[in-house]
C-alpha positions, 0 to 999 in steps of 0.5 A, a space after each residue: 689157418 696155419 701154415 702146414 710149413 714154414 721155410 726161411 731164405 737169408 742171404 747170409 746162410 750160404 752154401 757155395 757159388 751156384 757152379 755154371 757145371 752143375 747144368 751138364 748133359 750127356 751125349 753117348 754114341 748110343 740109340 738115337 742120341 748122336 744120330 737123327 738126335 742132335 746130327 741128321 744130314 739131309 734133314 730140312 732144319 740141318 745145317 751144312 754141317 748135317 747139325 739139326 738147328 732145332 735141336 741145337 735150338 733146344 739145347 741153348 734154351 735148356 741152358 746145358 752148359 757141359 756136355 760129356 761126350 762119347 760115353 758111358 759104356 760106348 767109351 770103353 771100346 772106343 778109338 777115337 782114330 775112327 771118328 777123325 779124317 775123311 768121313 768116307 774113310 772111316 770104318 764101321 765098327 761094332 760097339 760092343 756096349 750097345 750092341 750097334 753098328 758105328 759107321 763114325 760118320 760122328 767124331 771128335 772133331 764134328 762134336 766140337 763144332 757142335 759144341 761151339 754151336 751150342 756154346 757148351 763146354 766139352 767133358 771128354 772121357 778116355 777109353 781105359 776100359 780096352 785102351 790106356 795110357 798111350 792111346 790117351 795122350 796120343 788123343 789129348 795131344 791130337 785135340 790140344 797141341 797147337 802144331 808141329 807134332 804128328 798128331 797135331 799136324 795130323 789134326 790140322 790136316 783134318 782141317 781143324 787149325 787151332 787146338 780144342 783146347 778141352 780142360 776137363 776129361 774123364 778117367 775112364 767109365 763105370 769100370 766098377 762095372 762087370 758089364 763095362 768093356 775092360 771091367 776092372 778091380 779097385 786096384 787095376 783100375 787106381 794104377 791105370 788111373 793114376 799112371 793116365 792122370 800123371 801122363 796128362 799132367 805132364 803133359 798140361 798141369 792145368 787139366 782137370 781129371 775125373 776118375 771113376 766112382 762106383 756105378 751106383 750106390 747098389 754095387 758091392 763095392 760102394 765106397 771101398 771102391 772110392 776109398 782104394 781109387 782115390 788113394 791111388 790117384 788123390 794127388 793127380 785128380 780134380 773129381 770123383 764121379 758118381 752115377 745114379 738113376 731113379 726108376 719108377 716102375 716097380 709103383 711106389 710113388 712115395 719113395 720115387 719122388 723121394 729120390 733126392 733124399 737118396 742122392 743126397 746120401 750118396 753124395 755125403 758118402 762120397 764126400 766123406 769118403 773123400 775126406 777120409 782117403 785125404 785126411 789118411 794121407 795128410 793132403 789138404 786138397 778137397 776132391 770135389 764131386 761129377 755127378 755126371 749121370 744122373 735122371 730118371 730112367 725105367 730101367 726095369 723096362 730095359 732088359 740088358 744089352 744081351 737083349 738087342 740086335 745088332 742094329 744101327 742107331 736103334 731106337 734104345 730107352 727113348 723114355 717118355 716122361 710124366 709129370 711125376 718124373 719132371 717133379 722129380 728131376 727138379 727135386 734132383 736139380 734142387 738137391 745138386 744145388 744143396 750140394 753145390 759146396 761139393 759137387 762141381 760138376 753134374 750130367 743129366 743123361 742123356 740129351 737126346 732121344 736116350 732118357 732125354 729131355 729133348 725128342 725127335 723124329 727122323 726127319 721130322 720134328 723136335 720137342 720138349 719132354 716134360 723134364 725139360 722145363 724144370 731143367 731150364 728154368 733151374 739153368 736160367 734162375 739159379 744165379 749168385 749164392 746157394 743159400 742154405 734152406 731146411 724146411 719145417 715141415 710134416 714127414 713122408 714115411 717111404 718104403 725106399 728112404 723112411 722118412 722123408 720131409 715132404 718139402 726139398 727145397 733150395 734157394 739162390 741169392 744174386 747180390 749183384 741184383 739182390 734177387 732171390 729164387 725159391 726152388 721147392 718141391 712139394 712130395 706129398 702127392 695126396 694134399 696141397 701144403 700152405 707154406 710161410 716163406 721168410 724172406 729179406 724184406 722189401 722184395 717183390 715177386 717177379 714170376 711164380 711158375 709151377 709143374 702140376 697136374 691133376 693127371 701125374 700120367 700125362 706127358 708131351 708128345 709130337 702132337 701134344 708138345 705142350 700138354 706139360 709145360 710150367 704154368 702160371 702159379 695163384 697160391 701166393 701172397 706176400 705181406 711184406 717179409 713174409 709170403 704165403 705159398 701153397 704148393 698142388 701136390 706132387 709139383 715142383 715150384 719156382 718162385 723169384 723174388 726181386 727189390 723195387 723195379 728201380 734197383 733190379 732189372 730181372 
């Protein structure tokens, strides 16, 4: 029988390096995430620090490289004075974004010990929403300065000696946003980006500086929004953000697992945004993307931060994932990769607990969401060069995209080892697809791993922690430079390729 598609992986048709940034996550002082999430004094797995092991375990196995710390919508009222000095001074606050009571027991200095526990590097974003220029340098030069300074002598005080020495901040959050503390026009917020971003270069010319994009690609403003920011700020910021979440609620399954279609789209808006705003004003330089929020999120379910109570840590969007939403975020994966010329830094949001990966309990135990497998094994394989790969292959006709192909896919070549790793999701959710995979010949399979389920409903839980985990997959055959490989509906597939055992240790 012929194959239904066909897709070729060459080394030579290559995009950009993988980019170690492009496996971020995001941890915001919101619901659980940072409480009873990744930090539990008196839990029996917490260590002298109250840091929980388990999930600090979790996190190392997910390959998170980049955590964004402490928002989102917290940020934008935030004073990071709060959560530095003795923690039975520091105050209790209202956090205006998500309605909560912040006692600061969880600052700065305590994420980055975490941190280098997790062995992540940190984002920081900078309150411009309610705070600016000053409040921002002072908080850069109490984390990086060596000493002899207020504020550096203030952070040896605290018992923190040498500097943080954090390269990567972002301008702000969502301040596009109308329900963002200290909500802003393009105008406002490009000249206090811009004044922010010449302030931290004059202070250190080797930070790398985000300023903020749209929210999503649903705001009114989508694209001018960028296109008056970066004018203002083109010569003194490394990236623009962008945000966006897939929402499966409303049950049209054929456009959510379409949804990298869309966030590719996003991504060339932006960067031809980018390019434009750079060729106005004759500046060579290229702005790359952060797409540092990203993930699946039952929005629809959530009905706006005027609905909470004023709580402490409340239990807030604590998503529990299916198998259709772990195919989509490896379809996400797949497609930040393909655009991994641009994109240099990407944030699953967020860890723990809030629309997260990993799950916990207060005092009890931690798991894996169904989202987390894609993510891990994308983390660990992805290695070496993307390469390009276009399937050929049959369309979905979706009520969100139109058509869509019903393969997406990416690949990644080590030359260091010669190995090769396919990475592909299969979007029609009614039938298997037969593929024929062109590859350098000589290569062996070394692992085939799928995520499907002849129930799309089912997910992990704290009694079923392992309902969804990536098995073992049987449809694939190699013939020397061809393999044949058949794809269950609605699953994400990886499979690895490497030389004779003799030249290649995978």
């Amino acid at each position: 029988m012929a194959p239904a598609a066909r897709l070729t992986l060459d080394p030579s048709f290559r995009i950009a390096p993988v980019e170690p940034r492009l496996f971020g996550s995001f941890v915001e002082h919101m619901g659980r995430s940072v409480y009873t999430g990744i930090f539990e004094p008196g839990h029996p797995l917490a260590d002298a620090e109250g840091i929980r092991t388990d999930v600090l375990e979790l996190t190392r196995e997910l390959g998170v490289t980049l955590v964004r710390y402490p928002g989102g919508n917290f940020v934008s009222n935030y004073h990071w004075e709060d959560g530095v000095g003795p923690v039975e001074e520091r105050p209790v606050r209202l956090d205006l974004a998500w309605r909560s009571r912040e006692d600061n027991r969880f600052g700065l200095n305590e994420f980055m010990s975490w941190a280098a526990k997790a062995g992540v590097e940190p984002m920081m974003a900078l309150n411009l929403g309610t705070r600016g220029v000053t409040e921002a340098l002072q908080l850069v030069e109490y984390a990086n300065y060596p000493g002899g300074t207020r504020l550096s002598e203030l952070r040896r005080a605290h018992g923190v000696d040498k500097p943080h020495d954090i390269h990567l901040w972002c301008l702000g959050n969502e301040l596009d946003g109308p329900w963002q503390m200290g909500h802003k026009t393009a105008g406002e917020y490009g000249r206090l980006a811009a004044e922010t971003a010449r302030a931290l270069k004059r202070f250190d010319p080797g930070l790398s500086l985000v300023a903020c994009g749209s929210s999503n690609s649903g705001m009114p403003t989508f694209g001018a929004w960028e296109a008056e920011v970066l004018e203002a700020t083109y010569d003194m910021v490394d990236y623009i953000s962008l945000h966006a979440y897939y929402d499966p609620s409303d049950g049209d399954v054929d456009s959510f697992l379409a949804s990298g279609a869309d966030m590719e789209h996003m991504i060339r808006s932006i960067a031809a945004t980018a390019d434009h705003v750079g060729a106005k004003l004759r500046d060579r330089k290229k702005i790359k993307l952060s797409f540092d929020e990203w993930n699946v999120w039952y929005q629809s379910r959530f009905h706006g931060e005027s609905s909470l109570d004023w709580a402490e840590h409340p239990r807030l969007i604590e998503d529990a994932y299916d198998v259709t939403d772990a195919v989509v975020v490896g379809s996400l994966l797949i497609t930040l990769l393909r655009n991994a010329d641009r994109v240099g830094v990407a944030c699953q949001a967020q860890l723990a607990n809030v629309i997260a990966p990993i799950m916990t309990e207060p005092g009890g135990p931690a798991w894996r969401q169904t989202i987390f497998h894609p993510f891990a094994l994308t983390a660990r394989h992805a290695r070496g060069e993307v390469l390009r790969v276009e399937p050929e292959c049959a369309t979905i006709d979706t009520g969100r995209y139109g058509e869509v192909p019903a393969l997406w896919s990416t690949a990644t070549h080590d030359e260091a080892t010669g190995g090769l790793t396919l990475f592909v999701v299969n979007r029609d959710r009614h039938a298997p697809c037969t593929t024929e995979v062109t590859l350098p010949g000589g290569l062996r399979a070394v692992e085939h791993l799928e995520i499907a389920d002849a129930d799309p409903s089912a997910r992990n839980s704290a009694g079923s922690p392992d309902r969804v985990v990536p098995r073992p997959g049987t449809g694939l055959h190699l013939d020397g430079c061809k393999a044949t490989l058949t794809l269950p509906p609605a699953s994400w597939t990886i499979v690895r390729f490497a030389p004779p055992a003799s030249r290649s240790n995978p």
